[in-house]
DRENSE-422223 format. One record per residue (C-alpha): x, y, z; residue number from 1; residue in one letter. Coordinates in steps of 0.05 Angstrom, whole numbers, plus 5000, padded with zeros to 4 digits. Layout:
BEGIN
- X/Y/Z/num/residuo
- X/Y/Z/NUM/A
...
END
This chain:
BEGIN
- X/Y/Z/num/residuo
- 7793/1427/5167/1/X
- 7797/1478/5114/2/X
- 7714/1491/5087/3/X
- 7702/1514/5007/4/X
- 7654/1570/4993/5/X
- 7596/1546/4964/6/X
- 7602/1602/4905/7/X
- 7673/1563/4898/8/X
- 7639/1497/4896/9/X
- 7602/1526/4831/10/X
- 7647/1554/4795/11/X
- 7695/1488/4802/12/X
- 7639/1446/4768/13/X
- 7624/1495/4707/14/X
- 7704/1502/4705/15/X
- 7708/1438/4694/16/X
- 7651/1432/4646/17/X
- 7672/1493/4603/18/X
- 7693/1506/4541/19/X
- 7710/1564/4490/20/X
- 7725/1571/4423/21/X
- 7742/1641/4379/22/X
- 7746/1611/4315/23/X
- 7700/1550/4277/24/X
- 7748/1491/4278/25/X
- 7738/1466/4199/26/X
- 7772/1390/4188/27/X
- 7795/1363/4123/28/X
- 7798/1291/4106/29/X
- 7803/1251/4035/30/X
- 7772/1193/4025/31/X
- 7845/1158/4009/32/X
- 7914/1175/4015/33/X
- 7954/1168/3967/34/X
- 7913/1165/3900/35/X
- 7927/1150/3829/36/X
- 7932/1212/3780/37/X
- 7872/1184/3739/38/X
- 7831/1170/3792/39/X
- 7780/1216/3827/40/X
- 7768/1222/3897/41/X
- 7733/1269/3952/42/X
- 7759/1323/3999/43/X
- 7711/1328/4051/44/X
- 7715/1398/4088/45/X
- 7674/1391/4168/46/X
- 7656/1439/4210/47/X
- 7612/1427/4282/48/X
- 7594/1505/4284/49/X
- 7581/1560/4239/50/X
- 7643/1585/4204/51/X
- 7647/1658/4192/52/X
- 7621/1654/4112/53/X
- 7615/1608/4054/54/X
- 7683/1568/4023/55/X
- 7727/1596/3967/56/X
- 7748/1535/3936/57/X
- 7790/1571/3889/58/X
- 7854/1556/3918/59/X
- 7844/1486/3897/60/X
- 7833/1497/3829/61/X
- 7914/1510/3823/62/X
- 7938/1431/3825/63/X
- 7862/1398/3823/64/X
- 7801/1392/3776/65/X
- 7738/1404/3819/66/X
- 7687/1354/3781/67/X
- 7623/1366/3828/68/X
- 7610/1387/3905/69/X
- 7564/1386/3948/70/X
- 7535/1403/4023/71/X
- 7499/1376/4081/72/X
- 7488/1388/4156/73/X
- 7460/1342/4210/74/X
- 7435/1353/4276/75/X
- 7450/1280/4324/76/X
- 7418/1278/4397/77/X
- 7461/1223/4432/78/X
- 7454/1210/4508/79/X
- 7424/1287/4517/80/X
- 7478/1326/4480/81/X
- 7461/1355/4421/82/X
- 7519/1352/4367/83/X
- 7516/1395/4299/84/X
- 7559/1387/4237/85/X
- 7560/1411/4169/86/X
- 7600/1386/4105/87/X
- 7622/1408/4044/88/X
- 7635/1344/3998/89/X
- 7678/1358/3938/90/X
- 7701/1302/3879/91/X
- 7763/1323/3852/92/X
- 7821/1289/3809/93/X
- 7890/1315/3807/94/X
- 7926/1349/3754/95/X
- 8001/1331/3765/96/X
- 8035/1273/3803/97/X
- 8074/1286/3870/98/X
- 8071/1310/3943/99/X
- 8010/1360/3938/100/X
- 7977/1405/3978/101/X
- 7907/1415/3997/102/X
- 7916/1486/4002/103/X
- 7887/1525/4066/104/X
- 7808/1538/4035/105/X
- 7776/1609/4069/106/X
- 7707/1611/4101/107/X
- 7710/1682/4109/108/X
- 7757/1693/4171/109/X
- 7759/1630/4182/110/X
- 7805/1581/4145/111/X
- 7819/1499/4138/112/X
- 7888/1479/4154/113/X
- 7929/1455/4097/114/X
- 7948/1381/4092/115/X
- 7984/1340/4046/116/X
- 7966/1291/3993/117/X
- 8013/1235/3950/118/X
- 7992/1228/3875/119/X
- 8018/1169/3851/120/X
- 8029/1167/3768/121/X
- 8008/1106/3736/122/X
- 7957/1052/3735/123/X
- 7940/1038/3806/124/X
- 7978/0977/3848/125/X
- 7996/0904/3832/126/X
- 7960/0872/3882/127/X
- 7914/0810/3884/128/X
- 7874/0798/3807/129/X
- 7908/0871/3792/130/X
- 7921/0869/3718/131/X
- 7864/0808/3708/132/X
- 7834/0820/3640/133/X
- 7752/0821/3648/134/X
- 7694/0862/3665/135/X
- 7697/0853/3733/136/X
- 7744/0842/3786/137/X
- 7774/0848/3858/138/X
- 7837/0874/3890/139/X
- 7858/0871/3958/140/X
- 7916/0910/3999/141/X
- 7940/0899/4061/142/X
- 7989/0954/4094/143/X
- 8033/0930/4128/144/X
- 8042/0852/4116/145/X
- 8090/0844/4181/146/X
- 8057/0892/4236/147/X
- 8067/0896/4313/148/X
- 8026/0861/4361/149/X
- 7965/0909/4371/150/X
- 7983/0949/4321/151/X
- 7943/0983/4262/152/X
- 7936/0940/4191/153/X
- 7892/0971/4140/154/X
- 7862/0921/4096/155/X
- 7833/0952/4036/156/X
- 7783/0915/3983/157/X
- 7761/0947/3923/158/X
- 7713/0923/3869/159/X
- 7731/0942/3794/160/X
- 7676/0935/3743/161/X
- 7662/0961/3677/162/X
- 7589/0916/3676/163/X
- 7530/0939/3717/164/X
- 7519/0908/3778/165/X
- 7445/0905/3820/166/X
- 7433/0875/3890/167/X
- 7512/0865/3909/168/X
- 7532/0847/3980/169/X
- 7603/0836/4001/170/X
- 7620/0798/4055/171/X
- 7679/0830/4107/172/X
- 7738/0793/4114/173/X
- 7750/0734/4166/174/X
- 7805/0726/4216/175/X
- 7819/0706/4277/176/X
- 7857/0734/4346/177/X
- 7847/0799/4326/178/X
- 7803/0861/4317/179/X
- 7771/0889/4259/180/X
- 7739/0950/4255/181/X
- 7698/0982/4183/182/X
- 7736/1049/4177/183/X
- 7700/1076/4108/184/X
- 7638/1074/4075/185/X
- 7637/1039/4008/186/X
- 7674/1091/3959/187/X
- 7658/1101/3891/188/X
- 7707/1136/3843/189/X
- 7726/1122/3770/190/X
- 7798/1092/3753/191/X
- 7833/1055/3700/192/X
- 7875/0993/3703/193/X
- 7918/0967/3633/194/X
- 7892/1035/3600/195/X
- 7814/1011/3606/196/X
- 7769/1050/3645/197/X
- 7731/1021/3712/198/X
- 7685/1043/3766/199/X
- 7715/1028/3832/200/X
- 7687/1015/3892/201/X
- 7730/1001/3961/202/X
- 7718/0993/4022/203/X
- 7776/0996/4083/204/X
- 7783/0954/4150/205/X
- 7832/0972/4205/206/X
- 7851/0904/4236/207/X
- 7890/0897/4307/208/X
- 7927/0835/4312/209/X
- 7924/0806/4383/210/X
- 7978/0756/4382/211/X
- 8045/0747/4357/212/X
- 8055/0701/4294/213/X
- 8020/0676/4230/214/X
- 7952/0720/4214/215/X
- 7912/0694/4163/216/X
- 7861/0737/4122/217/X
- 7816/0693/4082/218/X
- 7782/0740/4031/219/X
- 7713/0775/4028/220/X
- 7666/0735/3986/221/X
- 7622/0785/3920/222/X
- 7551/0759/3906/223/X
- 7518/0809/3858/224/X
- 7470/0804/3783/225/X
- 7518/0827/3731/226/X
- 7488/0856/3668/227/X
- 7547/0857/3609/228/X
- 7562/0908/3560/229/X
- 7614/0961/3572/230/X
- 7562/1013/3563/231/X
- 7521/0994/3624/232/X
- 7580/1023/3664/233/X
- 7546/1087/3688/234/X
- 7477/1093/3674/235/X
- 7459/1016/3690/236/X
- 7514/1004/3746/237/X
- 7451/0988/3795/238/X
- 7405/0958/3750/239/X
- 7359/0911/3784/240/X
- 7367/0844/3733/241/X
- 7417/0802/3703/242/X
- 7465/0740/3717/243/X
- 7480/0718/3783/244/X
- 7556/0717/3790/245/X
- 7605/0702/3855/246/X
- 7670/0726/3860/247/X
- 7728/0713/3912/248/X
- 7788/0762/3935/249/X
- 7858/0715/3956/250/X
- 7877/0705/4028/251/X
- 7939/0752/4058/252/X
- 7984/0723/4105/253/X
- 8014/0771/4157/254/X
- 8077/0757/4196/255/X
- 8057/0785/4271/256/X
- 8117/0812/4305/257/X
- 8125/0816/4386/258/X
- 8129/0874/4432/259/X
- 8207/0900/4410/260/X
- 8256/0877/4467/261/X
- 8278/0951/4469/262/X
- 8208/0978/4488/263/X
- 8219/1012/4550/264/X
- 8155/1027/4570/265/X
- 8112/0982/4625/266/X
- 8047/0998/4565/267/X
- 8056/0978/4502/268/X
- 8040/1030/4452/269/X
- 8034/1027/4380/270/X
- 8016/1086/4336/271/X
- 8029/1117/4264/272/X
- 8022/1191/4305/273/X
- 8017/1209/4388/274/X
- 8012/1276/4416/275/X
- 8001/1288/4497/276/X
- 7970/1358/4507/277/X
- 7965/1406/4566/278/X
- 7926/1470/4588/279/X
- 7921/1504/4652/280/X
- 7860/1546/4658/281/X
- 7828/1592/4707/282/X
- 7748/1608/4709/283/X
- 7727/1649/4656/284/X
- 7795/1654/4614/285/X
- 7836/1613/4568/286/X
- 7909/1633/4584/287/X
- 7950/1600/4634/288/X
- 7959/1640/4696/289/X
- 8030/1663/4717/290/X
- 8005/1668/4783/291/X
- 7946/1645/4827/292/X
- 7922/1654/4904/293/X
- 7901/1593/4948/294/X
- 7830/1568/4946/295/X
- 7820/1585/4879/296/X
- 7817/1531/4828/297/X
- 7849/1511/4765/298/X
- 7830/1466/4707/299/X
- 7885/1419/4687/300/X
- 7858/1387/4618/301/X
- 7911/1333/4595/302/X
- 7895/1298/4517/303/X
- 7923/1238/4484/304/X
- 7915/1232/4403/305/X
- 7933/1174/4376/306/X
- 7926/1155/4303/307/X
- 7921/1081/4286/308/X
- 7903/1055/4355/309/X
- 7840/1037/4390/310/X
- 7809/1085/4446/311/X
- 7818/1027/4498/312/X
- 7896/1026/4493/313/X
- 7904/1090/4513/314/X
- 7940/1102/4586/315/X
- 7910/1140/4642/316/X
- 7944/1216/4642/317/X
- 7948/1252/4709/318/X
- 7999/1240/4760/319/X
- 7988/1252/4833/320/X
- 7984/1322/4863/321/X
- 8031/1349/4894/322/X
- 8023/1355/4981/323/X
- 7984/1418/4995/324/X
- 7952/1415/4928/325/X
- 7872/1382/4928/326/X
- 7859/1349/4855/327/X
- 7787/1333/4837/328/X
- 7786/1292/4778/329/X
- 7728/1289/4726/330/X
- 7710/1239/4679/331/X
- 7752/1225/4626/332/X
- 7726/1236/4559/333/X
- 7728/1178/4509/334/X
- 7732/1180/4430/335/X
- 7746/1140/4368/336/X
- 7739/1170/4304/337/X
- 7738/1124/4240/338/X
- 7779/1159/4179/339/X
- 7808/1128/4117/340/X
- 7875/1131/4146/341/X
- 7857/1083/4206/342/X
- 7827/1095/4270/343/X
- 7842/1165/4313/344/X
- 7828/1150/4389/345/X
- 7844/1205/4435/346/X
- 7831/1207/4513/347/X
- 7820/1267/4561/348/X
- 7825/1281/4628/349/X
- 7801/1350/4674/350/X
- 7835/1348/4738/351/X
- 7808/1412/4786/352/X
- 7859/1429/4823/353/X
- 7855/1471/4883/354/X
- 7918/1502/4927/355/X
- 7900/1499/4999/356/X
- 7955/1555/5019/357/X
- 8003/1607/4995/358/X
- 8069/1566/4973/359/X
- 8099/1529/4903/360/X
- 8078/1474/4874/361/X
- 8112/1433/4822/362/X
- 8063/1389/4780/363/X
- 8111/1327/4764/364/X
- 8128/1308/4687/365/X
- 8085/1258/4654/366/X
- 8120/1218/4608/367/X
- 8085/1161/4557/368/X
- 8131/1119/4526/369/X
- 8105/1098/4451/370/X
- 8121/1060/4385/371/X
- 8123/1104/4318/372/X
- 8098/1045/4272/373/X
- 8127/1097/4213/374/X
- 8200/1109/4242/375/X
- 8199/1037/4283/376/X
- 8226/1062/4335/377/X
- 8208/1087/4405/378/X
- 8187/1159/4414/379/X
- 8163/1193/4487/380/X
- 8108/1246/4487/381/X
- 8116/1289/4551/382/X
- 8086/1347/4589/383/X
- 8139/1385/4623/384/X
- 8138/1394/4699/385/X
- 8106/1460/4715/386/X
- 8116/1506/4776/387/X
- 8050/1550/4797/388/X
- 8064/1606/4839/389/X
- 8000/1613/4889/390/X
- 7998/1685/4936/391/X
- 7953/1679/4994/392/X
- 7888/1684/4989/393/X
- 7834/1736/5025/394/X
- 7831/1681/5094/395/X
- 7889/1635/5065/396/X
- 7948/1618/5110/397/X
- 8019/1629/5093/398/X
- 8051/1564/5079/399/X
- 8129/1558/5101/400/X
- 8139/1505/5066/401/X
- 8087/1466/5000/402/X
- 8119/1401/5031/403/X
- 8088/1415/5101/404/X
- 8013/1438/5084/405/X
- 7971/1454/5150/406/X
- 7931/1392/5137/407/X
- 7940/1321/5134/408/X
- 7952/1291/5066/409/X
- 7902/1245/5068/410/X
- 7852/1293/5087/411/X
- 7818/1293/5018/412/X
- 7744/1317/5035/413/X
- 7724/1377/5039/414/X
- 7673/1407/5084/415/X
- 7622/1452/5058/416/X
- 7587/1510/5094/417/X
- 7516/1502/5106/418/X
- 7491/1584/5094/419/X
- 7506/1623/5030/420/X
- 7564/1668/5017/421/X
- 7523/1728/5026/422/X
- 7497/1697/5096/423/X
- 7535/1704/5172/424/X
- 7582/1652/5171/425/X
- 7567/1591/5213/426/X
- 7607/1564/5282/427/X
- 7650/1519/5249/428/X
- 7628/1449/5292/429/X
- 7560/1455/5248/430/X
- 7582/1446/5185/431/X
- 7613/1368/5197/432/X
- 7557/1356/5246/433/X
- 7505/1375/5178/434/X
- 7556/1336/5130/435/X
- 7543/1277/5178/436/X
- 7478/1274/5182/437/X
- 7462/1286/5107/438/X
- 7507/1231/5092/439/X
- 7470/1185/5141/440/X
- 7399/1211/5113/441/X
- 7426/1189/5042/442/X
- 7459/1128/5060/443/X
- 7393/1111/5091/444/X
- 7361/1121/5026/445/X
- 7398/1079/4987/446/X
- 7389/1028/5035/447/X
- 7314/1029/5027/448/X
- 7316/1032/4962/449/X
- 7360/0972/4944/450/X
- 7320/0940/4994/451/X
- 7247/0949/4958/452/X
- 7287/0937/4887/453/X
- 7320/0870/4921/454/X
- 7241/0849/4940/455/X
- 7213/0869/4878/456/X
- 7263/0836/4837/457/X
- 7254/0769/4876/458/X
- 7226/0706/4834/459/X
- 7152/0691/4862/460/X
- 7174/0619/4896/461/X
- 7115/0605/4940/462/X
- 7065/0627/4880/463/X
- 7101/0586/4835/464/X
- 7151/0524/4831/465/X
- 7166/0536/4754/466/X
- 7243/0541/4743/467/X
- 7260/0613/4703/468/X
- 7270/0608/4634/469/X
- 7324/0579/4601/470/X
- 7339/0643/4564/471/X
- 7352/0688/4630/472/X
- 7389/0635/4667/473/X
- 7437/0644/4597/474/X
- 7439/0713/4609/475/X
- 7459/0721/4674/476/X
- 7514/0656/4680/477/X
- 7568/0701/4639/478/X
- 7549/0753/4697/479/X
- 7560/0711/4757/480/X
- 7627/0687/4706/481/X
- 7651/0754/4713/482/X
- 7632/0773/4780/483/X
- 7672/0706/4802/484/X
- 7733/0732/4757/485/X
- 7732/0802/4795/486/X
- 7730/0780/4856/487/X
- 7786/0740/4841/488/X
- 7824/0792/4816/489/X
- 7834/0743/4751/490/X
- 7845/0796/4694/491/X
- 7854/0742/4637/492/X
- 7795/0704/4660/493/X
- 7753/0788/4670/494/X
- 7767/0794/4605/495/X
- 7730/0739/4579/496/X
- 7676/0738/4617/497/X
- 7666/0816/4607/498/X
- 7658/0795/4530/499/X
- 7613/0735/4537/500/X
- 7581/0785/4593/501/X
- 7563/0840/4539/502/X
- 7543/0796/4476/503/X
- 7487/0768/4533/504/X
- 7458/0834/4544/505/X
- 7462/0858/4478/506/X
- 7436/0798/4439/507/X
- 7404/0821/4378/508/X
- 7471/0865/4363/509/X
- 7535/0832/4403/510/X
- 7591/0867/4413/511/X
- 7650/0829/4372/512/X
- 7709/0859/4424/513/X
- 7718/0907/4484/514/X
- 7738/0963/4450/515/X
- 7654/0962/4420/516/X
- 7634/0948/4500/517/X
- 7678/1010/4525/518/X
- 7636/1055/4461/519/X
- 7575/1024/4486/520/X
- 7587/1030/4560/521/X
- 7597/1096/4584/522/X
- 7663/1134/4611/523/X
- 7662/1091/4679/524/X
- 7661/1019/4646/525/X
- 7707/1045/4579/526/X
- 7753/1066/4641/527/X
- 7762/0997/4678/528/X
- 7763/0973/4606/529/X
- 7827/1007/4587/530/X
- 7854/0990/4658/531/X
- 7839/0915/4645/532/X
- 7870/0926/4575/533/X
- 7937/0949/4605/534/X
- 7940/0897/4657/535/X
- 7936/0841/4610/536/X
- 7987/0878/4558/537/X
- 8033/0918/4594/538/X
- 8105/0890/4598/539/X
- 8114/0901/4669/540/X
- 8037/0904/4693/541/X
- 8025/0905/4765/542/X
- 7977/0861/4800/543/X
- 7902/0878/4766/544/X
- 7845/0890/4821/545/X
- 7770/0875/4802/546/X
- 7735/0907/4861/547/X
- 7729/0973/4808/548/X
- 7707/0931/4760/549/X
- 7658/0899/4802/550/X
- 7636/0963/4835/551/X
- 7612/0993/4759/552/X
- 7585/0925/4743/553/X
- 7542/0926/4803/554/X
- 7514/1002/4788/555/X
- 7491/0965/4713/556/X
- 7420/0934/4715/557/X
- 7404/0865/4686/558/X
- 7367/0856/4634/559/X
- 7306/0806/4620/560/X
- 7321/0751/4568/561/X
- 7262/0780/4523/562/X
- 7285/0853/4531/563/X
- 7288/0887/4455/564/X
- 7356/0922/4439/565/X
- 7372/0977/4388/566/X
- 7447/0959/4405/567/X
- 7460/1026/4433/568/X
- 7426/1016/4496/569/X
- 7474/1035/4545/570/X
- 7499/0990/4598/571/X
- 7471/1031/4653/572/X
- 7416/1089/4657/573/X
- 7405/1151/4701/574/X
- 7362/1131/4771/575/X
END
């Protein structure tokens, strides 16, 4: 059996924990898309490093008026990774209707990318109460009225006053068989409607149908003090007295179509915008390698954007190695960004990859079949097959053929010598002998361990005959639930029970729907979450197993029924 240097060992972890950038990568986002010519609204520049100098907004003064700006930057601390960003918040209004341009904005030598904006001319929509004379007033848009099943709506509310208004709340909207997800903070810009001049405020929901057929959106409910006079609109728009006042949006039906008969794909797909990514790395570099020698690894990094989907309908990526070829994959990393145009999930996979002999070896196509919600149509994002080229290495055999490696297939483990590089290298019976007995010294561990946690955890029977309380028992029956689904390899019924499983353990701050479990979870559970997902929704799904699923659920403590929650606690913690 082939044995990996331990200085190889090394360099394959930080390979496939590296990173490298050359430039600040600076996004741009608006806080809607399109807008109305008389209407103001922010360009938000973000960076999550240093860019190389402050911003010339200049270039932006050709097509808009730049009313005020602003910066901040925030340090976050999540799960022991520190994250930094910085903004630069600008309020701007356009000076012409049309297809515009946020022009590319320089930050020394580095720049923002351009991106592209509709100004709309006129008034702002018809939509519900739009055009209602009075002081205050709500409209509601729903885009679009007759989506796909699973597919992105965005639901839009928006507030028009010209009174002040103190101690508002608005309700969201209510619906049923399907998710909803908050996608902006409450926007404030000023507008007119019938020539009359209105503060705005909207807020914007991206809602997943779940089911085929009627939808029903009953309307978000105002409750606010109003205090009247047209010239409260500014200076007294949260003044704390006046007249209670209620006001009610109108319902939107939507008209929930199927999967399309002439979806080809076995996972259904829905998306505004999909792009599958590739990079092929060696340690140390960034450029793909025309040629490689055996025993020396790779990085294969595959990533799936999707706009207007949620992170847990994503597909897995990587394909199986080729013979000859060890993979080792990581991880994947999980991520759902909330922007005004819907959600952006995007899903990557590192795959080390290590060639065990001189040869070629052809890494197969990946294909992933999708639904442009724009073009309705289907649309395929593939990675090309790719050859690598591998000479022999410094003790690497020469291969006569990839298809025939020295090895067995199946002979995925890899042994690992027990002295340094820099020592004299070992007889080569040690090394599985040491892997052996390690592994039994760990097992044996383990075994102790759950076997003092399995005492400790024991109810106190002969001290006491009083039953638990009735509030743990609650807790754990949608556990046992969804051990019992598992084990019956019942995905419908795992699915379920996974939910009821969650809002039990975080009680103070349930989880509406899985997608909130998989955030909450970590990458092992959001994983057998998206493989649950695509076993209840593909079109041709094969038979769903819920030993993996039961195998994370078992490494996930339970909690006591009077244990305090943040609702970020995740499911399962370091030992």
């Amino acid at each position: 059996m082939a044995t990996i240097p331990l200085s190889r060992l090394f360099a394959l972890v930080l390979l496939l924990r590296a990173g490298a950038g050359l430039a600040a990568d600076i996004q741009v986002n608006v806080d809607r898309d399109p807008v109305q010519l008389d209407e103001s609204f922010q360009i938000v520049f973000t960076a999550t490093e240093d860019p190389d100098d402050d911003p010339d907004f200049g270039p932006l003064r050709r097509d808009f008026d730049i009313r005020s700006q602003d910066q901040s930057s925030q340090l976050a601390i999540a799960n022991g990774k520190r994250s930094w960003q910085k903004e630069w918040r600008l309020t701007v209004m356009a000076k012409r209707a049309g297809d515009l341009t946020i022009p590319s904005v320089p930050f020394g030598k580095d720049r923002s990318p351009p991106m592209n904006l509709r100004v709309e001319a006129g008034s702002g929509p018809s939509t519900s109460q739009a055009g209602k004379q009075g002081e205050l007033f709500m409209e509601v848009e729903v885009e679009p009225k007759n989506p796909y099943v699973q597919a992105q709506v965005l639901y839009t509310v928006r507030i028009l006053s010209q009174v002040g208004l103190a101690n508002a709340r608005l309700e969201e909207p209510k619906l049923e068989n399907a998710v909803m997800e908050r996608v902006t903070e409450d926007n404030q810009y000023e507008t007119r409607r019938n020539g009359q001049p209105y503060r705005a405020i909207e807020r914007r929901f991206a809602i997943f149908p779940q089911q085929s057929g009627k939808l029903t959106i009953q309307p978000p409910l105002l409750e606010a003090e109003v205090q009247s006079g047209r010239s409260s609109m500014f200076n007294r728009f949260f003044s704390q007295q006046g007249d209670a006042v209620r006001l009610r949006g109108e319902a939107v039906e939507l008209n929930v179509r199927p999967i399309p008969a002439q979806f080809s794909g076995k996972h259904w797909l829905p998306a505004k915008e999909l792009a599958l990514e590739e990079t092929l790395t060696q340690p140390g570099t960034n450029a793909t390698p025309r040629q490689t020698a055996a025993g020396e690894p790779l990085t294969r990094t595959l990533k799936l954007r999707a706009l207007a989907s949620t992170v847990g309908n994503l597909p897995e990526l990587a394909a199986a190695a080729p013979p000859g070829l060890r993979a080792y994959p990581d991880q994947p990393a999980l991520n759902e960004e909330r922007t005004p145009k819907g959600l952006k999930a995007s899903r990557e996979e590192k795959i080390a990859l290590i060639p065990a002999q001189a040869g070629s070896y052809t890494l197969p196509e990946i294909a992933i079949p999708w639904w442009n919600t724009e073009t309705d149509r289907e649309e395929i994002a593939r990675v090309p097959a790719r050859t690598l080229t591998v000479g022999a290495g410094a003790s690497a055999p020469q291969a006569a053929s990839p298809a025939a490696p020295a090895e067995p297939a199946v002979a995925q483990q890899e042994t690992i010598p027990s002295q340094s590089p820099a020592a004299a290298p070992a007889a080569p019976a040690t090394a599985p002998y040491l892997w052996i007995g390690l592994t039994a010294f760990f097992a044996l561990g383990w075994l102790l361990t759950g076997l003092a946690w399995w005492r400790s955890s024991r109810p106190a029977a002969a001290v006491s005959t009083v039953p638990p309380s009735t509030g743990e028992n609650a807790a754990r029956q949608p556990r046992r639930r969804l051990r019992d689904a598992c084990r019956a390899n019942d995905a419908s019924a795992a699915r379920q029970a996974l939910l009821a499983w969650a809002q039990a353990h975080w009680p103070e701050n349930p989880p509406r729907h899985l997608d909130e479990v998989a955030a909450r979870g970590g990458t092992e559970l959001a994983s057998e979450i998206a493989r649950l997902n695509r076993a209840s929704y593909a079109t041709d799904a094969s038979p769903w197993s819920g030993a993996d699923l039961l195998a994370v659920l078992d490494r996930l403590p339970e909690r006591s029924a009077g244990a305090k929650s943040d609702g970020l606690e995740p499911l399962y913690r370091a030992g």
